[in-house]
C-alpha positions as CSV (number, residue, x, y, z in Angstrom):
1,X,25.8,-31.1,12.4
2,X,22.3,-32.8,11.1
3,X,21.3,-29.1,10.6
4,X,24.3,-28.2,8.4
5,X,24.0,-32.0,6.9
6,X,20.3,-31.4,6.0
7,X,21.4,-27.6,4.3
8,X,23.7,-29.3,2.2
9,X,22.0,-32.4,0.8
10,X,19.3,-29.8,0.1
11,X,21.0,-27.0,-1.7
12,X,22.3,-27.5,-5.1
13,X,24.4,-24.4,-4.3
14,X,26.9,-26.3,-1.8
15,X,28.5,-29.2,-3.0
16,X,29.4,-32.1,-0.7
17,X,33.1,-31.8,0.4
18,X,35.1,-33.5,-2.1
19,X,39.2,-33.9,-2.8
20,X,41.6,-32.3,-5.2
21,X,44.1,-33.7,-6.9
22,X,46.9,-32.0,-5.3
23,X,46.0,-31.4,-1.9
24,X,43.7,-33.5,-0.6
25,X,41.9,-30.1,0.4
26,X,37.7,-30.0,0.6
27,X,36.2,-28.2,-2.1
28,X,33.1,-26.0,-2.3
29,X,30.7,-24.8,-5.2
30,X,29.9,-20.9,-4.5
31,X,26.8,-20.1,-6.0
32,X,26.7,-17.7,-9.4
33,X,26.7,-13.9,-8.1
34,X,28.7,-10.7,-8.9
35,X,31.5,-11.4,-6.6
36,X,32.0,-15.6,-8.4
37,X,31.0,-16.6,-11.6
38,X,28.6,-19.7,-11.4
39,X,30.3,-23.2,-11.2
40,X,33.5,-21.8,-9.6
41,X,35.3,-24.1,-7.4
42,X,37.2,-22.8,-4.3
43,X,38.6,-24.6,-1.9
44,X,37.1,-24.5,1.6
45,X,40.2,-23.6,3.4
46,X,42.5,-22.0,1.0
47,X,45.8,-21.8,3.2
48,X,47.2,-18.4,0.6
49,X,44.9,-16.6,-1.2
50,X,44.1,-12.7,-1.0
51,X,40.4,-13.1,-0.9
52,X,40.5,-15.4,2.0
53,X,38.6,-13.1,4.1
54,X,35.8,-12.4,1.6
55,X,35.5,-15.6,0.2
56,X,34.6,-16.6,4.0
57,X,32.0,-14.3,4.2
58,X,30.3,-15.0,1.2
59,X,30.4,-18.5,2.0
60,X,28.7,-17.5,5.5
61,X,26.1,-15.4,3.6
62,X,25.3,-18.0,1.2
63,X,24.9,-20.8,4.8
64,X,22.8,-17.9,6.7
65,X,20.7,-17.7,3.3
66,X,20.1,-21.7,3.2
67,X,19.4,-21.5,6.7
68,X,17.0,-19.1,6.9
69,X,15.1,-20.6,3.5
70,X,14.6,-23.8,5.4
71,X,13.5,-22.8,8.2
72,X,10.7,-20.6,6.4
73,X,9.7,-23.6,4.4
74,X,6.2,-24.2,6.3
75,X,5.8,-20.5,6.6
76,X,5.9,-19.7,3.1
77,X,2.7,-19.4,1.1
78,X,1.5,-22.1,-1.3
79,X,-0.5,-21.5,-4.6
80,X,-4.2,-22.4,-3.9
81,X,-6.4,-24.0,-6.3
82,X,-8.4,-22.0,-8.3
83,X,-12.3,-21.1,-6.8
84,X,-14.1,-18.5,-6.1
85,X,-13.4,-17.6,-2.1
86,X,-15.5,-15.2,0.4
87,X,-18.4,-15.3,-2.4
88,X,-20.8,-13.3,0.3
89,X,-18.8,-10.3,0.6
90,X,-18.4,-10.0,-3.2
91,X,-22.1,-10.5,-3.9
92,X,-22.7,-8.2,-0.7
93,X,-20.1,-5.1,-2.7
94,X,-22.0,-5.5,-6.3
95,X,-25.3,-5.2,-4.3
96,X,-24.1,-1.8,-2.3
97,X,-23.0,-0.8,-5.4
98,X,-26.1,-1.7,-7.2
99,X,-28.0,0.1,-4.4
100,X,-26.4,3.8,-5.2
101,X,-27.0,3.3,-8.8
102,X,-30.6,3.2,-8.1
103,X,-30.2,6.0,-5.6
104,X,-28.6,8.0,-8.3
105,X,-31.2,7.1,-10.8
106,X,-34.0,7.9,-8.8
107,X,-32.9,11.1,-7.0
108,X,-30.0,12.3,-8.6
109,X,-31.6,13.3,-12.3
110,X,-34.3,15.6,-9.5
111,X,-30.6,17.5,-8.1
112,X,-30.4,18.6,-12.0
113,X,-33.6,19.0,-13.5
114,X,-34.5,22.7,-13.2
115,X,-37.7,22.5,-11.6
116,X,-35.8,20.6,-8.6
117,X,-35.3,23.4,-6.6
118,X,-38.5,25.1,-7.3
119,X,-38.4,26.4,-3.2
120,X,-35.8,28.7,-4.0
121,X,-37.7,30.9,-6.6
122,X,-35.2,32.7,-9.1
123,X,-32.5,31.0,-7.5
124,X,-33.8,27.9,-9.3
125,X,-31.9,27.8,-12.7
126,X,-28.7,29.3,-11.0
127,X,-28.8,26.1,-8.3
128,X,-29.2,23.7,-11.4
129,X,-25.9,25.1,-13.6
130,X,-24.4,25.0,-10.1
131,X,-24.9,21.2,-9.7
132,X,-23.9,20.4,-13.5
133,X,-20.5,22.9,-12.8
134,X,-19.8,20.6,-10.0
135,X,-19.5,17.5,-12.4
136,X,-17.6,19.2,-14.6
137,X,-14.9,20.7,-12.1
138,X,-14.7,17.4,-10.5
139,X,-13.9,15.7,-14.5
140,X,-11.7,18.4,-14.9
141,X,-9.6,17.7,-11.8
142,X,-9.6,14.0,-12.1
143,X,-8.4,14.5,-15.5
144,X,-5.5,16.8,-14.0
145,X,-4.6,14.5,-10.9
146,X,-4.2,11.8,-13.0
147,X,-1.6,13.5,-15.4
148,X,0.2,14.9,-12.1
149,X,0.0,11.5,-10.3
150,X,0.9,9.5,-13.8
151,X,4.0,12.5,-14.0
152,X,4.9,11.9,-10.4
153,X,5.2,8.2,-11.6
154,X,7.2,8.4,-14.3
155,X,9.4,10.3,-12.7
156,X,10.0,8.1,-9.7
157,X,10.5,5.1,-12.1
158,X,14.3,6.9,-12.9
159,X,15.3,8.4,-9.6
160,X,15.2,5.2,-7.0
161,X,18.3,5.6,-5.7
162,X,16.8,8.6,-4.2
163,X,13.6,8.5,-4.6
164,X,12.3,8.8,-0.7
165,X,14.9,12.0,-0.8
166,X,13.1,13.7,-4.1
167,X,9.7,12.6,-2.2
168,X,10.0,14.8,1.1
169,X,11.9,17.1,-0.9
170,X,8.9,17.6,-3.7
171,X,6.6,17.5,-0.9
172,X,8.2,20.5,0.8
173,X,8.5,22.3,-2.7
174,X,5.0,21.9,-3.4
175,X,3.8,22.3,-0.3
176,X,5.5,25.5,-0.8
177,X,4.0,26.5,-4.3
178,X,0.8,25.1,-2.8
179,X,0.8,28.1,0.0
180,X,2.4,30.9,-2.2
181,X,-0.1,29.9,-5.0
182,X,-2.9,30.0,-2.7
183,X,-1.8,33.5,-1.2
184,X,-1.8,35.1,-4.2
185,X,-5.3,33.9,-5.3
186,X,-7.0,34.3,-2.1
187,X,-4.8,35.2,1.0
188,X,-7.6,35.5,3.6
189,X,-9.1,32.1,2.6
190,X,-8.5,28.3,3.7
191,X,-6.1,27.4,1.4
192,X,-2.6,28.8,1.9
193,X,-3.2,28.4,5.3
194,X,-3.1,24.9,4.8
195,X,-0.5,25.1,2.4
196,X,1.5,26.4,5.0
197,X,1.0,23.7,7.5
198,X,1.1,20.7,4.8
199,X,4.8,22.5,4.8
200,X,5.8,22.5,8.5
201,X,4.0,19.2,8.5
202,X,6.6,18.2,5.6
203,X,9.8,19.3,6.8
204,X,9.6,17.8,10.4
205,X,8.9,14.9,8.8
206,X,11.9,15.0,6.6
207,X,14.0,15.3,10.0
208,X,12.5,12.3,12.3
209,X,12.9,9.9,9.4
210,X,16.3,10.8,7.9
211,X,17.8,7.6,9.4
212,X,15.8,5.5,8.1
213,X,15.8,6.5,4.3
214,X,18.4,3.9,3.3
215,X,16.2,1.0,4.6
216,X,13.3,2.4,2.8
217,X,15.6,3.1,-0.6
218,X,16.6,-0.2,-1.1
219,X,13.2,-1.8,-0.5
220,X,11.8,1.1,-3.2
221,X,14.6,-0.2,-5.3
222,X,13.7,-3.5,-5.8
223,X,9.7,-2.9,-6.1
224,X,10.6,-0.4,-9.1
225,X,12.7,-2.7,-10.6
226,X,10.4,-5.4,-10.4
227,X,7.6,-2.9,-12.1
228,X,10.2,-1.7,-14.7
229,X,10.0,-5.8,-15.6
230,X,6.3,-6.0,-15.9
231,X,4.9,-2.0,-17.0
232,X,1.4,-3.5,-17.7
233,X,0.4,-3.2,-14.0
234,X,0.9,0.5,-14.4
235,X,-1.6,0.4,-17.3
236,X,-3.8,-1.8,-14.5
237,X,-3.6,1.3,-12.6
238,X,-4.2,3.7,-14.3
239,X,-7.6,1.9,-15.6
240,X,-8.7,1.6,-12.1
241,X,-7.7,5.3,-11.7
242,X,-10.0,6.2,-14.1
243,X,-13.0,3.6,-12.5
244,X,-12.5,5.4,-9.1
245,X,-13.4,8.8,-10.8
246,X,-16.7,7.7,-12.8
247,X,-17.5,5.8,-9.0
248,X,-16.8,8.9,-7.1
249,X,-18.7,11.1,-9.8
250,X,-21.6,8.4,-9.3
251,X,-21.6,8.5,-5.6
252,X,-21.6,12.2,-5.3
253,X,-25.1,12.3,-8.0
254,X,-26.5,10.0,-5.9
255,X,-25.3,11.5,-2.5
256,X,-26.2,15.4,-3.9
257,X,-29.7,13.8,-4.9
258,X,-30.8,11.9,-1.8
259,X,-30.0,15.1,0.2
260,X,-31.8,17.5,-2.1
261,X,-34.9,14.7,-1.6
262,X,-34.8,14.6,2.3
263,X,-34.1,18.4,2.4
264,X,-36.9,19.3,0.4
265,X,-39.5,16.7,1.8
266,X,-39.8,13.9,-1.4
267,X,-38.4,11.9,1.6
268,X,-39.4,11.9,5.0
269,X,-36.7,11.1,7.3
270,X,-36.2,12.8,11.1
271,X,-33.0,14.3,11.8
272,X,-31.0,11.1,12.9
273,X,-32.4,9.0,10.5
274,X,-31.2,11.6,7.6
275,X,-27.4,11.6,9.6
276,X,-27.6,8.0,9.5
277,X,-28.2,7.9,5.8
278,X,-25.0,10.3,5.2
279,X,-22.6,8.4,7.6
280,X,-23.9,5.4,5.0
281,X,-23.5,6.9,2.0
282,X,-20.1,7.9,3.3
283,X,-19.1,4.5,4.0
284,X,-20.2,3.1,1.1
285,X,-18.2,5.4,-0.9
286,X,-15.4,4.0,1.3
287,X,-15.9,0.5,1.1
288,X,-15.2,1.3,-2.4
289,X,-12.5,3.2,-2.8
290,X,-10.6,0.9,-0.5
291,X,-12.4,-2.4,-2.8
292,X,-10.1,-1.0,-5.8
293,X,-7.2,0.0,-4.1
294,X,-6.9,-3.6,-2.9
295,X,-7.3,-5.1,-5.9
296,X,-4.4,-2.9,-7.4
297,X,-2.6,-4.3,-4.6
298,X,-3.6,-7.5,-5.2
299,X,-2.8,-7.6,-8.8
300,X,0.6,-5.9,-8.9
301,X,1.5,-8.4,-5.7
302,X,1.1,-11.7,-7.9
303,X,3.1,-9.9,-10.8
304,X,6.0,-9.4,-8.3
305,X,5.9,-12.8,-7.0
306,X,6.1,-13.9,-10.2
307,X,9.0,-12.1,-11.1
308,X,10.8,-12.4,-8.2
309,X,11.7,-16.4,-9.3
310,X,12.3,-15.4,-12.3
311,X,16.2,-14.5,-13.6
312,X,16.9,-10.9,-13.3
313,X,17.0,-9.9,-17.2
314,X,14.4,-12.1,-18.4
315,X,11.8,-10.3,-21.2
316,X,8.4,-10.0,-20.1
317,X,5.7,-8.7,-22.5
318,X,3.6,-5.8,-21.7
319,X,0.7,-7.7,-21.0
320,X,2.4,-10.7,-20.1
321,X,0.6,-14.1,-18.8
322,X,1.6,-13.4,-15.5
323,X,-0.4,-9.9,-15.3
324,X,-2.8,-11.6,-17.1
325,X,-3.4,-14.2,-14.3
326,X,-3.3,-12.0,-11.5
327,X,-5.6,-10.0,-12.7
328,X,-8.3,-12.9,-13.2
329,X,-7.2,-13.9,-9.5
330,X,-7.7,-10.6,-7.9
331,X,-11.2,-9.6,-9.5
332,X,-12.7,-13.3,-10.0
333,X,-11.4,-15.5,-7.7
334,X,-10.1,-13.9,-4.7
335,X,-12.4,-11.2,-5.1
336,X,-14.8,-11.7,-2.5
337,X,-11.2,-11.9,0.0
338,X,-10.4,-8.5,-1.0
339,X,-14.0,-7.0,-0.6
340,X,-13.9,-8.9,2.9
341,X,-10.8,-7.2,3.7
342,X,-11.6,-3.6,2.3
343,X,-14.4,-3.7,4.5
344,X,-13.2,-4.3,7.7
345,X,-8.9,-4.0,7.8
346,X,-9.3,0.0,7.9
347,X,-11.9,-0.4,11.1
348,X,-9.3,-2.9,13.1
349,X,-6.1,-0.9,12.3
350,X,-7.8,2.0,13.5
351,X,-8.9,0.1,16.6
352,X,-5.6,-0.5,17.5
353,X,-4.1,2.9,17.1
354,X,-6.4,3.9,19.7
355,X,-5.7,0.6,21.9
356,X,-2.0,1.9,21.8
357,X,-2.3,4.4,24.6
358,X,-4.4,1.9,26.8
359,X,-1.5,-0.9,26.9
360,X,-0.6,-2.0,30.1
361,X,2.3,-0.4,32.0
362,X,4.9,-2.6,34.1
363,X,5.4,0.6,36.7
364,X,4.0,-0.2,39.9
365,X,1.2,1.9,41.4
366,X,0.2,2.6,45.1
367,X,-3.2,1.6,44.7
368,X,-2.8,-2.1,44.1
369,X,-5.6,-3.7,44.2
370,X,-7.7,-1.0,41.7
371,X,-4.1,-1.4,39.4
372,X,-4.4,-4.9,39.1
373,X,-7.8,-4.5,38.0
374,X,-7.0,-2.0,35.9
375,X,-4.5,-3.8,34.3
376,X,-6.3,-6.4,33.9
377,X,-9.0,-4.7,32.3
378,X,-6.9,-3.1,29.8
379,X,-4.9,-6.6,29.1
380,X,-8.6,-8.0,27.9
381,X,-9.0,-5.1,25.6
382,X,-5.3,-5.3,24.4
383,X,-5.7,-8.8,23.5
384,X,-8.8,-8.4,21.5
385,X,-7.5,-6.0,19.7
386,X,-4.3,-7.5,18.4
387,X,-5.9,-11.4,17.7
388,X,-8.3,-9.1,15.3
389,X,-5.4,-7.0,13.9
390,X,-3.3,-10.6,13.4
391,X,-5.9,-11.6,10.7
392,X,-7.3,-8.4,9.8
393,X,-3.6,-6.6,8.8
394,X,-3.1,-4.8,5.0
395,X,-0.2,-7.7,4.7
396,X,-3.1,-10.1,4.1
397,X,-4.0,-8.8,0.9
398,X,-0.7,-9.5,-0.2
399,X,-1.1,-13.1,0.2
400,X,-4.4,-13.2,-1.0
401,X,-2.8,-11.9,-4.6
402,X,0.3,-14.1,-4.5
403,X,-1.5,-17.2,-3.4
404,X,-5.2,-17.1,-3.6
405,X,-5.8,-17.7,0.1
406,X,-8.8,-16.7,1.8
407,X,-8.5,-13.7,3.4
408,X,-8.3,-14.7,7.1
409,X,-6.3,-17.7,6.3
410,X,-3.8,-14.9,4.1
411,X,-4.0,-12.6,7.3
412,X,-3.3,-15.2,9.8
413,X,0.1,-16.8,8.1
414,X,1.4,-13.3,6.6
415,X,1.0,-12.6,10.5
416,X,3.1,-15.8,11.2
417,X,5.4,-15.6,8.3
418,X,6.5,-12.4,10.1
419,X,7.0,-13.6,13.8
420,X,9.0,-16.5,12.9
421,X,11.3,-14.0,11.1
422,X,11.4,-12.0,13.7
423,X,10.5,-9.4,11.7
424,X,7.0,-8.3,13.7
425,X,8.7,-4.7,14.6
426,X,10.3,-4.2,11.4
427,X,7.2,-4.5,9.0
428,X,5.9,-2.1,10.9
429,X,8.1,0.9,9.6
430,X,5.8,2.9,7.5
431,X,8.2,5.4,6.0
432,X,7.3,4.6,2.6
433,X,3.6,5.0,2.9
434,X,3.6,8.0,4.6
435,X,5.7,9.4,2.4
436,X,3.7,8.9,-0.5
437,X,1.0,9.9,1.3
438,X,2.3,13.3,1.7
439,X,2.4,13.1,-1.9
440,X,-0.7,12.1,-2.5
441,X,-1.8,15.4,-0.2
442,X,0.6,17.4,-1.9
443,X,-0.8,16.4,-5.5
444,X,-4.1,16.8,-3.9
445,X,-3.6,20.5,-3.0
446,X,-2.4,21.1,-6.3
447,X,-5.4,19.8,-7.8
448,X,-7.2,22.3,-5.6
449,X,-5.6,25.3,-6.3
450,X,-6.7,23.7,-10.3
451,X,-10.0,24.0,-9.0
452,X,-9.8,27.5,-7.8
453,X,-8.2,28.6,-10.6
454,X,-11.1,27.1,-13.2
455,X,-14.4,27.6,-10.8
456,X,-14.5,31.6,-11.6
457,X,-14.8,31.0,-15.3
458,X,-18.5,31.5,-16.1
459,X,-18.4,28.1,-17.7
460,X,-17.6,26.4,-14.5
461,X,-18.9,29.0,-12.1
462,X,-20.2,27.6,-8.4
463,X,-23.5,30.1,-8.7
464,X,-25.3,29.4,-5.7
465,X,-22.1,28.2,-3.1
466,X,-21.5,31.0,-0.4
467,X,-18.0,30.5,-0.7
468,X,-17.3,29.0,-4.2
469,X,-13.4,29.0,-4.3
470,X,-13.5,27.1,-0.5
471,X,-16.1,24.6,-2.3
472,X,-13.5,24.1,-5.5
473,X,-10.8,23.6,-3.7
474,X,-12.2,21.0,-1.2
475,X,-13.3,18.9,-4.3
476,X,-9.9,19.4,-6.1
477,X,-8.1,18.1,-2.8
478,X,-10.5,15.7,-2.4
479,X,-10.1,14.0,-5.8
480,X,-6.6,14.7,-6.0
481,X,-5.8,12.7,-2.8
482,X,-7.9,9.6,-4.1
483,X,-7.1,9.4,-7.5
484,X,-3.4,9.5,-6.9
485,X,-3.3,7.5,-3.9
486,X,-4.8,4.4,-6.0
487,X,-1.6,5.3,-8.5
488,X,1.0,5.8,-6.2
489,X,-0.6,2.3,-3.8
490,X,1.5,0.7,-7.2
491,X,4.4,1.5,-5.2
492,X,4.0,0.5,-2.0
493,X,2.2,-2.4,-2.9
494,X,5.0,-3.8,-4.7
495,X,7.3,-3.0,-1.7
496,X,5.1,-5.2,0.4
497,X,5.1,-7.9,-1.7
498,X,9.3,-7.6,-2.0
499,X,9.3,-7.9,1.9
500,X,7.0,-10.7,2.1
501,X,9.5,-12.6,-0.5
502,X,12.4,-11.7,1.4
503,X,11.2,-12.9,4.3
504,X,9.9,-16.1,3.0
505,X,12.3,-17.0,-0.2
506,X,16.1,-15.0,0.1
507,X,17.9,-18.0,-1.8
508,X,15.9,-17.5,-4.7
509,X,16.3,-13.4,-4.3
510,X,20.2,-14.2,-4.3
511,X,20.2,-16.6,-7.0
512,X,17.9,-14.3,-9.5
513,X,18.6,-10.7,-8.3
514,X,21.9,-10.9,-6.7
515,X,23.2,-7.1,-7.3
516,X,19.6,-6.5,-5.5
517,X,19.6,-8.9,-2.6
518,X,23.0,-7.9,-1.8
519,X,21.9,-3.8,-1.7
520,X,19.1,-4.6,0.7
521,X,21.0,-7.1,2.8
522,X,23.1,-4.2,3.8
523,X,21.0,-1.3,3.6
524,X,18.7,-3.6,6.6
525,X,21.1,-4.5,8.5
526,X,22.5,-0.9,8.7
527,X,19.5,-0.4,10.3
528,X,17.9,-3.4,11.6
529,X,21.2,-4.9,13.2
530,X,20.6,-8.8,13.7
531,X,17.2,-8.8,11.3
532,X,19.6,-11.1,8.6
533,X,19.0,-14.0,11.2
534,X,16.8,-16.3,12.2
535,X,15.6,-14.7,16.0
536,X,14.2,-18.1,17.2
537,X,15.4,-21.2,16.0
538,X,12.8,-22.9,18.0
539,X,10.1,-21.3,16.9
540,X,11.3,-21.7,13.3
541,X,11.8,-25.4,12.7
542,X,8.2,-25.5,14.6
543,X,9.9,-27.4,18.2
């Protein structure tokens, strides 16, 4: 009774009982969706009405809905003031990033200048168009992945109702195209062979997840609509889209240069030392792409945050003040979070993949005493694993762009935000990343059979490569997969940020968006049975 008292002293959407004049019979105020107009007054226990039966259950939506929103109320996330956070770890990327610049300035111009490759005798002017054919193919297949992946976008924008279906189905198709293509051009080389198993690969898929498409529609649904509202992060996007390529372009001049200079003796590093400069390089490159990717995510989080308060309808400008915002907060402010995160989220996740296996097992074994050690042992390594994956979890960058925490304090309540919804299995699904990863491949082989089919013109000709068309179409998948991955991370980035709202704030999801909140009600508990409630009541109201 305090519980239900508390609700409705709180909730401007349930009136206090209050009599008729006719009947004497308690009134109630249903808040304004598609089923009752806002301000309607029904009675609370109509004695003959047809819609007795619904009206119930609305009114037992709208109680669950109130309920749930207060018990969140300390989980939910509160706007931070505005300063710089994690300052090291940005001053620590612009310096890594300085550090290749200098690499590429001092050894790259050697990987073109003819003279370079003076070892190789006539082979000298051949290796020097080959280099400069390189940076040319690789412009040329940025410039296509980001036409298909902008295509792929546009596309998806229209088709949400069935947008994971058109996903694993275009998948399959190209995947298809991607192995007949690559037949026809070369049917003894690498790539239809792996256009062939990018298909298998694709189909199975399609069949373990089938269930679980409705669940991932509606979440797709609302993150679309919620970018539909606000089209400037696209343009956000596609900017960084276009950074990643002159990086990646950058990294590979320097990368190509250093080797040429330890390779031919300008410097002198033994065999280890020159793998541990690679490995290096390699994750520096990394670091990178996954500082930008984060910062799309960041950005396009605080935009849907925004909106989601907001009153389905309202007009927002192109580049409206609330874009405008989170863009300052994701590359001044929180910056130094998301480089902090980038650097180290990928490593944990990992770590836990591989601490799966190794979780303890309750069946009993005949060797006790070595069990329980073992057991033990592996309950050590278990633990350390998932206290580093509570903070360090992608769901942290999320907060970091709605609220501007720090990033281990954003890692450690989206972690808690989540267990007192009970919703620690659920945000685990990841039917919507993986399938616009396979997208991401599938756009990426494309862009490699691009490469194949451009390499062979003399303009663009791989001269000194043993195996030219294998080279192109490595550095056509390569970029492909990057470039469109940062676009397509739009998506699934806003469909973390709607689940992190829903969790935290379903009134205001009702109240603004109530055609959409009542879609993925349904569509989760089709799947999740139960996941509409609160799962511990204790836990919740923090006793």
């Amino acid at each position: 009774e305090d519980i239900q008292a508390q609700l409705l002293s709180q909730s401007p959407s349930f009136a206090a009982p209050a009599q008729d004049g006719g009947g004497g019979r308690g009134v109630y105020s249903v808040p304004h969706d598609d089923a009752s107009p806002s301000g309607e007054r029904e009675s609370f226990f109509p004695r003959h009405h047809k819609n007795h039966h619904h009206q119930m259950s609305l009114r037992k939506m709208h109680m669950r809905q109130q309920s749930i929103d207060l018990f969140m109320g300390n989980a939910r996330g509160t706007q931070q003031t505005r300063r710089c956070r994690d300052v090291f770890f940005a001053a620590l990327f612009y310096l890594h990033i300085a550090a290749m610049f200098s690499i590429g300035m001092k050894y790259g111009r050697e990987a073109l200048r003819p003279g370079a490759a003076i070892f190789l005798g006539d082979r000298t002017e051949e290796l020097y168009d080959t280099y400069d054919n390189i940076i040319l193919v690789a412009s040329m297949c940025g410039a296509f992945a980001v036409l298909t992946s902008g295509l792929a976008l546009f596309v998806m924008m229209f088709i949400s109702r069935s947008l994971v279906q058109v996903c694993l189905i275009f998948s399959i198709g190209m995947s298809f195209a991607w192995g007949t293509i690559g037949i026809g051009l070369s049917p003894k080389s690498f790539v239809p062979i792996t256009g062939i198993i990018a298909l298998a690969l694709s189909i199975g898929y399609t069949f373990v997840v089938y269930d679980r498409i409705p669940f991932a529609t509606s979440n797709l649904r609302t993150a679309l609509d919620g970018i539909r509202s606000n089209l400037g992060v696209v343009a956000v996007a596609f900017f960084f889209q276009f950074l990643l390529l002159v990086l990646s372009i950058a990294f590979a001049f320097a990368g190509v240069g250093l080797f040429d200079a330890m390779v031919f003796g300008d410097v002198n590093l033994g065999g280890r030392a020159q793998i541990v400069v690679s490995v290096g390089i390699a994750l520096a490159y990394y670091w990178t792409y996954q500082v930008l990717v984060h910062v799309v995510q960041a950005t396009v989080s605080g935009v849907i945050a925004n909106w989601w308060f907001k009153p389905h309808g309202s007009t927002t400008p192109f580049c409206s003040e609330a874009l405008t915002a989170s863009i300052v907060r994701s590359t001044l402010f929180s910056f130094g979070s998301i480089c902090y995160g980038s650097l180290l989220v990928g490593f944990v996740q990992t770590l836990r993949q591989f601490a799966g296996p190794i979780r303890p097992s309750s069946e009993e074994s005949v060797l006790l005493c070595l069990h329980e050690c073992l057991v033990c042992f592996q309950e050590c390594i278990v633990s350390c694993v998932d206290g580093l994956s509570d903070t360090f979890n992608p769901w942290a960058f999320t907060y970091v762009g709605m609220y501007s925490y720090g990033f281990l304090e954003a890692g450690r309540r989206s972690t808690d935000l989540f267990r007192r919804r009970g919703w620690s299995m659920i945000v685990t699904d990841d039917l919507i990343p993986n399938v616009l990863f396979m997208v991401s491949v599938v756009i990426g082989g494309v862009t490699g059979c691009f490469a194949v089919l451009v390499q062979p013109l003399d303009e663009f000709r791989f001269y000194s490569i043993e195996r030219p068309n294998l080279a192109a179409f490595l550095l056509g998948i390569a970029i492909g997969i990057v470039l469109s991955s940062v676009l397509l991370g739009l998506i699934s980035s806003a469909v973390n940020a709607v689940v992190v709202c829903f969790a935290g704030s379903p009134v205001d999801f009702q109240k603004n968006h109530p055609k959409l909140s009542h879609e993925m009600r349904s569509a989760w508990r089709e799947v999740w049975p139960g996941c509409m409630d609160i799962m511990d009541i204790n836990v919740s109201m923090d006793v």
